[in-house]
OpenMM code with the backbone's topology and positions (N, CA, C; nanometers):
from openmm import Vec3, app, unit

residues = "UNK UNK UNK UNK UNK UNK UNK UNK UNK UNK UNK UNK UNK UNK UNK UNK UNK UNK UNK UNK UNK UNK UNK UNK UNK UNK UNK UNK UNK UNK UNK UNK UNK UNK UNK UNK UNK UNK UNK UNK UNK UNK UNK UNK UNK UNK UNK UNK UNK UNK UNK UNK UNK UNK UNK UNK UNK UNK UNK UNK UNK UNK UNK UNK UNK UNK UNK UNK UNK UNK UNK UNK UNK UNK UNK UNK UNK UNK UNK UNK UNK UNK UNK UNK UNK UNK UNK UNK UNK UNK UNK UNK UNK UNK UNK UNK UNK UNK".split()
positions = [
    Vec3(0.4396, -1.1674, 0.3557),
    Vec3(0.3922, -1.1065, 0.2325),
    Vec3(0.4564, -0.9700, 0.2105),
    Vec3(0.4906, -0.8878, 0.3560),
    Vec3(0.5205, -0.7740, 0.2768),
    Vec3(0.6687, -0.7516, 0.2260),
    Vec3(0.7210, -0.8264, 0.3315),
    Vec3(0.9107, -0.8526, 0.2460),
    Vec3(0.9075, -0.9080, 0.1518),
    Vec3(0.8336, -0.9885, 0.0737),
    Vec3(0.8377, -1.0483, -0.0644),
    Vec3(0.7780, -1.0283, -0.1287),
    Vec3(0.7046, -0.8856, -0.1324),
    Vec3(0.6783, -0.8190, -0.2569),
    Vec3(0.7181, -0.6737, -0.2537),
    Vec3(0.7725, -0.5718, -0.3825),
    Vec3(0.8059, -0.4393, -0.3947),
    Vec3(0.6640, -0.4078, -0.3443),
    Vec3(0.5898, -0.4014, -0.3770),
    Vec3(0.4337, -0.3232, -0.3140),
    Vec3(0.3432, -0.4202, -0.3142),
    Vec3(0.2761, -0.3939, -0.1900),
    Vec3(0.1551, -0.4796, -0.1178),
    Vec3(0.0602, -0.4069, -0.0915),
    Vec3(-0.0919, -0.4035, -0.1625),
    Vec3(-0.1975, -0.2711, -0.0528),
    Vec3(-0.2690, -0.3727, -0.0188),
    Vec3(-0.2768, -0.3793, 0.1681),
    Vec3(-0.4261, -0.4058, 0.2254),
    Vec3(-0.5164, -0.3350, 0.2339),
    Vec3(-0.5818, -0.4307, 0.2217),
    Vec3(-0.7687, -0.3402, 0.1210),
    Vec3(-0.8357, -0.3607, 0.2231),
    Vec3(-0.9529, -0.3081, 0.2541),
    Vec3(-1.1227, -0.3756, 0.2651),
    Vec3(-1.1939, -0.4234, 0.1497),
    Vec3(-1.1856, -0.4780, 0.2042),
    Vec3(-1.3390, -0.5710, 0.0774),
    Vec3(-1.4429, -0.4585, 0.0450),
    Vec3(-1.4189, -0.4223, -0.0853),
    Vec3(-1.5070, -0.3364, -0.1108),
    Vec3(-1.4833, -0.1785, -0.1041),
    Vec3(-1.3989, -0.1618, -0.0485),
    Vec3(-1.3641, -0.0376, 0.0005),
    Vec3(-1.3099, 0.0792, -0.0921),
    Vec3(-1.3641, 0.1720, -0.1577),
    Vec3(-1.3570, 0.2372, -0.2629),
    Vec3(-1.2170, 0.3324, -0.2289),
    Vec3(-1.1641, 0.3681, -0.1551),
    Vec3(-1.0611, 0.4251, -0.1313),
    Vec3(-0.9587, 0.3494, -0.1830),
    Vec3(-0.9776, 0.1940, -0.1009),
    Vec3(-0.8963, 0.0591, -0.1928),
    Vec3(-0.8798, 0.1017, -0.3339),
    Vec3(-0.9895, 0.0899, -0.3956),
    Vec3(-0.9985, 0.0769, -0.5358),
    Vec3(-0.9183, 0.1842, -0.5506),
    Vec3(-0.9082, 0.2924, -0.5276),
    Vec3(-0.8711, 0.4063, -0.5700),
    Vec3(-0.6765, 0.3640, -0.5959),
    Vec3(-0.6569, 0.3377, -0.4904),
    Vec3(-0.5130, 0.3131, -0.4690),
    Vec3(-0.4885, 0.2291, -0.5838),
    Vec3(-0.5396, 0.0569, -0.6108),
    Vec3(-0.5080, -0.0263, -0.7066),
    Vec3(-0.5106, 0.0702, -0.8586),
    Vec3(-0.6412, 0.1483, -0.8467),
    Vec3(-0.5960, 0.1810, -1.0037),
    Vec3(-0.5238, 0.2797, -1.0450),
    Vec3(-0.4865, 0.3729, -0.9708),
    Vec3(-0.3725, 0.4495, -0.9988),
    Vec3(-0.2831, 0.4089, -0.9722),
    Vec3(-0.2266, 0.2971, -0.8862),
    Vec3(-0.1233, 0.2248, -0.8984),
    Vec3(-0.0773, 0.1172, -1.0698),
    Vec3(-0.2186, 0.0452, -1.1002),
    Vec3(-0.2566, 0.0262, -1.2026),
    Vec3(-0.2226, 0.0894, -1.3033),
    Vec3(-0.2587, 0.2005, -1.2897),
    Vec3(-0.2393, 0.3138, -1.4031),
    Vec3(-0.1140, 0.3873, -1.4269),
    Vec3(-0.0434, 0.3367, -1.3582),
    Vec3(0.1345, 0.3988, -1.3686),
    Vec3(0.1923, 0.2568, -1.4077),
    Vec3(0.1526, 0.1756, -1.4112),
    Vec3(0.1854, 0.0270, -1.4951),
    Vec3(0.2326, -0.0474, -1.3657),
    Vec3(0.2230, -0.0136, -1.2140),
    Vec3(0.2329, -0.1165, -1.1844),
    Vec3(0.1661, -0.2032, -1.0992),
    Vec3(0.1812, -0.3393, -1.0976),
    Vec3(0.0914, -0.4291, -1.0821),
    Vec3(0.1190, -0.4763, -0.9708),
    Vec3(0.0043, -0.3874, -0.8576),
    Vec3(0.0767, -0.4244, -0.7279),
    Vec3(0.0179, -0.5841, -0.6471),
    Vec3(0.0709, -0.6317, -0.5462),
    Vec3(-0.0085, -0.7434, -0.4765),
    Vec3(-0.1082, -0.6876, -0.3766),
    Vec3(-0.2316, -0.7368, -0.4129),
    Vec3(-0.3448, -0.6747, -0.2953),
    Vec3(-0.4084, -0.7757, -0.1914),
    Vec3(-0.4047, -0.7558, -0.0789),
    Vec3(-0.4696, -0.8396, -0.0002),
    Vec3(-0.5793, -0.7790, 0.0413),
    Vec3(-0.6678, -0.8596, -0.0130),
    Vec3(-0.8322, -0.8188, 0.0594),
    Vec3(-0.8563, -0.8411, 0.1991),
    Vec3(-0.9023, -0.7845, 0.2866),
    Vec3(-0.9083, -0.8356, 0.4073),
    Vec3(-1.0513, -0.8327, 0.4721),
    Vec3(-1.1029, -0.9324, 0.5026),
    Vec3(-1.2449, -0.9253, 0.5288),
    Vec3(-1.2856, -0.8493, 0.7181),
    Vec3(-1.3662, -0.8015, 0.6942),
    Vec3(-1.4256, -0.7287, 0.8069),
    Vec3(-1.4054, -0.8145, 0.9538),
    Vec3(-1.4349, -0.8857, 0.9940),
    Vec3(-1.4070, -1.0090, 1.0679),
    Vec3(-1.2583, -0.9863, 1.0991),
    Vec3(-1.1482, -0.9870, 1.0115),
    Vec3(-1.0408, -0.9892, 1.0577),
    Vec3(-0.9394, -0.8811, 1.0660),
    Vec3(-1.0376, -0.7644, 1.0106),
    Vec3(-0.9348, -0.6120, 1.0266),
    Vec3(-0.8679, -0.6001, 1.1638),
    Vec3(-0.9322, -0.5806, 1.2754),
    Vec3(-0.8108, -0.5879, 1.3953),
    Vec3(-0.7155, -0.6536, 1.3732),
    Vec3(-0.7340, -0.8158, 1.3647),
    Vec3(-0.6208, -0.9214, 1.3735),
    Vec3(-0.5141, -0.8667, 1.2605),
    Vec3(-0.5816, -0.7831, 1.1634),
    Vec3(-0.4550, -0.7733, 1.0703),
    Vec3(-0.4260, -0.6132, 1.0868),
    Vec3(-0.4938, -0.5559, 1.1220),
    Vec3(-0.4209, -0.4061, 1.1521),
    Vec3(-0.2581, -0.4221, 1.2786),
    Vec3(-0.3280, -0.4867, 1.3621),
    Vec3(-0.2156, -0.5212, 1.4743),
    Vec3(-0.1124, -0.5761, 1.4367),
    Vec3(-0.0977, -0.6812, 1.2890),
    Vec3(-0.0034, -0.7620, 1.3097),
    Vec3(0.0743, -0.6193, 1.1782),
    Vec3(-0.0038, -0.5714, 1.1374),
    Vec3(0.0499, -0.4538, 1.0155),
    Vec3(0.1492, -0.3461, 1.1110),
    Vec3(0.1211, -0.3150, 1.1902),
    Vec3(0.1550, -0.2497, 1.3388),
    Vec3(0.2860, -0.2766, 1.3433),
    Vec3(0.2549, -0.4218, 1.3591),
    Vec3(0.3843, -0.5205, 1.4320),
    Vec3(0.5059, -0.4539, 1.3005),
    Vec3(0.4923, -0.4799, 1.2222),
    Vec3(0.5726, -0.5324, 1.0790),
    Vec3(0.5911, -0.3867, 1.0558),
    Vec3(0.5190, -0.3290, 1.0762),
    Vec3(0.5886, -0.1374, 1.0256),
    Vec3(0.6870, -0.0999, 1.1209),
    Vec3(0.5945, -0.0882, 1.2729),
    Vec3(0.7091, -0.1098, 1.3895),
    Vec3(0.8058, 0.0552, 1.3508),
    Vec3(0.6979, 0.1180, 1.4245),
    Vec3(0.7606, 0.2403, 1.3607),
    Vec3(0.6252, 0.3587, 1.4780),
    Vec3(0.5618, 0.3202, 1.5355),
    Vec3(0.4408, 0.3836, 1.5685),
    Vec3(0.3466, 0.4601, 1.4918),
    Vec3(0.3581, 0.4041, 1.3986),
    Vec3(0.2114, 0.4773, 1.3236),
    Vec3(0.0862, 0.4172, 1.3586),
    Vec3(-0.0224, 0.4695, 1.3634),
    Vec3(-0.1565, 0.3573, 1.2979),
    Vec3(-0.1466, 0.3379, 1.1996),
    Vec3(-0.2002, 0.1676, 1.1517),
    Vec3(-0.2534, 0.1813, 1.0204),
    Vec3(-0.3978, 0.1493, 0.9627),
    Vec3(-0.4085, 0.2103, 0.8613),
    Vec3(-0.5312, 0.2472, 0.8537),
    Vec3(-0.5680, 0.1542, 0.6876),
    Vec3(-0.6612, 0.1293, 0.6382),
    Vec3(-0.7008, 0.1123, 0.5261),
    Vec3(-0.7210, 0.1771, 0.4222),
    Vec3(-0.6908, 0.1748, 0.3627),
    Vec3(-0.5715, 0.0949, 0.2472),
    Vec3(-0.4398, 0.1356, 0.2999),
    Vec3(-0.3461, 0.0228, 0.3394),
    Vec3(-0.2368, 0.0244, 0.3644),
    Vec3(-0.1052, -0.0492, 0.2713),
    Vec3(-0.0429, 0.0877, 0.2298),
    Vec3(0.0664, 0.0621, 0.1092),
    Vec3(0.2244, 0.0143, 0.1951),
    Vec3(0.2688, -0.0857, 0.1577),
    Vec3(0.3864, -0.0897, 0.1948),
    Vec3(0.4705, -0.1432, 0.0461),
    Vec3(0.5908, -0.0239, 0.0450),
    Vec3(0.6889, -0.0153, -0.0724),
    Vec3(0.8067, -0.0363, -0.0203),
    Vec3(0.8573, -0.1527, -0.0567),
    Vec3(0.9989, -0.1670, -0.0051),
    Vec3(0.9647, -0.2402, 0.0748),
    Vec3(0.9063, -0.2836, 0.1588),
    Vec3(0.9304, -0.3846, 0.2742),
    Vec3(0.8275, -0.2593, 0.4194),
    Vec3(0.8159, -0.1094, 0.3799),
    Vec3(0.7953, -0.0329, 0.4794),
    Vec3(0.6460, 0.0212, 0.4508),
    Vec3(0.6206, 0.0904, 0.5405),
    Vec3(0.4612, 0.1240, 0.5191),
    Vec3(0.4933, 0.2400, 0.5117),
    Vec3(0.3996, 0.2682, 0.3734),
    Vec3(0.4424, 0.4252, 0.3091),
    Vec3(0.3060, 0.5180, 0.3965),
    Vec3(0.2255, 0.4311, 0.3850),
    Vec3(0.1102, 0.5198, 0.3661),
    Vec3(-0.0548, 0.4573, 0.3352),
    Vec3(-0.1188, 0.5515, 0.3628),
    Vec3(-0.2669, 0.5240, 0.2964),
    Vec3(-0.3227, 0.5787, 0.1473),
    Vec3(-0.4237, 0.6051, 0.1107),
    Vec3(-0.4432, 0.6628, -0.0033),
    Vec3(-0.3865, 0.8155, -0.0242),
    Vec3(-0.4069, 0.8779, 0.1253),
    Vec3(-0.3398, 1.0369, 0.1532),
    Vec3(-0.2533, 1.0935, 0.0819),
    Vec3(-0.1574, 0.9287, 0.0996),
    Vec3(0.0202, 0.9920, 0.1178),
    Vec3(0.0422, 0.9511, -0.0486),
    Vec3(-0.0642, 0.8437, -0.0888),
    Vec3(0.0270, 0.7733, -0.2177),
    Vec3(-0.0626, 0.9063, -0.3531),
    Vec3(-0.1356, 0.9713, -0.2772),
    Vec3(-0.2341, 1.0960, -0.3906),
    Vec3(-0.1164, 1.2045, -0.3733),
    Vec3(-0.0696, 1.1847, -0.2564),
    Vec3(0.0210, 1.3400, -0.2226),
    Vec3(0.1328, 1.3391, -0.3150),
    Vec3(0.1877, 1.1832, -0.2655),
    Vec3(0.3129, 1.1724, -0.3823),
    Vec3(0.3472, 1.1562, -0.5124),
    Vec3(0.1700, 1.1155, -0.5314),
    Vec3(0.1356, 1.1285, -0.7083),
    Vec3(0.1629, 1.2545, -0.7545),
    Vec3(0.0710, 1.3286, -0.7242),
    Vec3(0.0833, 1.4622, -0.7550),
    Vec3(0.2096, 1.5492, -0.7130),
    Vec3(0.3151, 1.5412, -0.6588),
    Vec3(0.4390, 1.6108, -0.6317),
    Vec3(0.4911, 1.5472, -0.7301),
    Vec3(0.4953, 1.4197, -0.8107),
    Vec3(0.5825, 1.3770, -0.8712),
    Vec3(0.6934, 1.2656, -0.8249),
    Vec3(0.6570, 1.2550, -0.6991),
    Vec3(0.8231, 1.1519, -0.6437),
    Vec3(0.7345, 1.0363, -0.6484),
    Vec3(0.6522, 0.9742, -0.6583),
    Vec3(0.5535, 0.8636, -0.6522),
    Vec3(0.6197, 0.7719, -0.7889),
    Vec3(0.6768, 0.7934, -0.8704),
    Vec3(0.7006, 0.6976, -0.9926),
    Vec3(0.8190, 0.6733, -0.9301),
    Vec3(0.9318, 0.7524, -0.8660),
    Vec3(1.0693, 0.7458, -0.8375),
    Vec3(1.0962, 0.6426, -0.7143),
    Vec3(0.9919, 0.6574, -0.6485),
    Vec3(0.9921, 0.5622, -0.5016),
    Vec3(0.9719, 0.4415, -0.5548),
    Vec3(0.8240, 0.4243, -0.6589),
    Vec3(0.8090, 0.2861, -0.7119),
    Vec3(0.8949, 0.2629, -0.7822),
    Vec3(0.9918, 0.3134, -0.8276),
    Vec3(1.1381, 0.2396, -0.8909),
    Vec3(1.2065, 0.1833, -0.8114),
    Vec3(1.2562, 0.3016, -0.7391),
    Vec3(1.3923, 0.2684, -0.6092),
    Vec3(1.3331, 0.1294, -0.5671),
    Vec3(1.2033, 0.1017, -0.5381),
    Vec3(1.1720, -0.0290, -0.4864),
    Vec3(1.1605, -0.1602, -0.5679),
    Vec3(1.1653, -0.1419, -0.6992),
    Vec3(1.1914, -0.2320, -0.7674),
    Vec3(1.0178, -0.2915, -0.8390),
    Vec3(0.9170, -0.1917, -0.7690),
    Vec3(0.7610, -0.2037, -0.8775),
    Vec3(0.7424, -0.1901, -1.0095),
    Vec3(0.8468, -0.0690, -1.0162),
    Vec3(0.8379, 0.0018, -1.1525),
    Vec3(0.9516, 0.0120, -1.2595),
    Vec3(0.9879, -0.0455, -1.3528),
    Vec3(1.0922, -0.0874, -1.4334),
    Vec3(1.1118, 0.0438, -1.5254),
    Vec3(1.0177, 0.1237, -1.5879),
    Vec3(1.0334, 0.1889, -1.7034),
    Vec3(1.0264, 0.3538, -1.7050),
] * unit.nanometer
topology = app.Topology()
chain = topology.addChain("A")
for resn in residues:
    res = topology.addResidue(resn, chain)
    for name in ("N", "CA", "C"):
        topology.addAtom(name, app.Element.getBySymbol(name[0]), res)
């Protein structure tokens, strides 16, 4: 899933930080792929998120990957909103057309 899409956020079910990410992602027009991930299986999928970043970070929920790489959580994608490079990255990656 995450090589075959420009942006992917894993969510919690429910998880308002989630939300936060989809709609300002939303709200810059683009329409990212979200995987909900139910409580039950957050380890199994944090580890394999691990695997696939492969870079030593943790990852944490809501987890953005742009390009194929893991950018970040809500932290990094508010930080880069507000500096301004956040529309330019979702281009370079091919999310954002306009």
């Amino acid at each position: 899933m995450v090589s075959k899409n420009a942006i992917i956020v894993f969510a919690r079910c429910g998880c308002c930080m989630s939300h936060v990410v989809k709609r300002l992602l939303l709200g810059l027009g683009v329409n990212p792929a979200v995987h909900e991930v139910e409580e039950k299986d957050e380890v199994g999928v944090v580890r394999e998120l691990e695997f696939i970043a492969n870079d030593g970070r943790k990852v944490q929920f809501p987890a953005v990957f742009i390009g194929g790489n893991l950018f970040g959580g809500l932290d990094r994608i508010m930080a880069t909103h507000i500096s301004g490079e956040l529309v330019h990255i979702l281009k370079q990656a091919g999310a954002l057309w306009l």
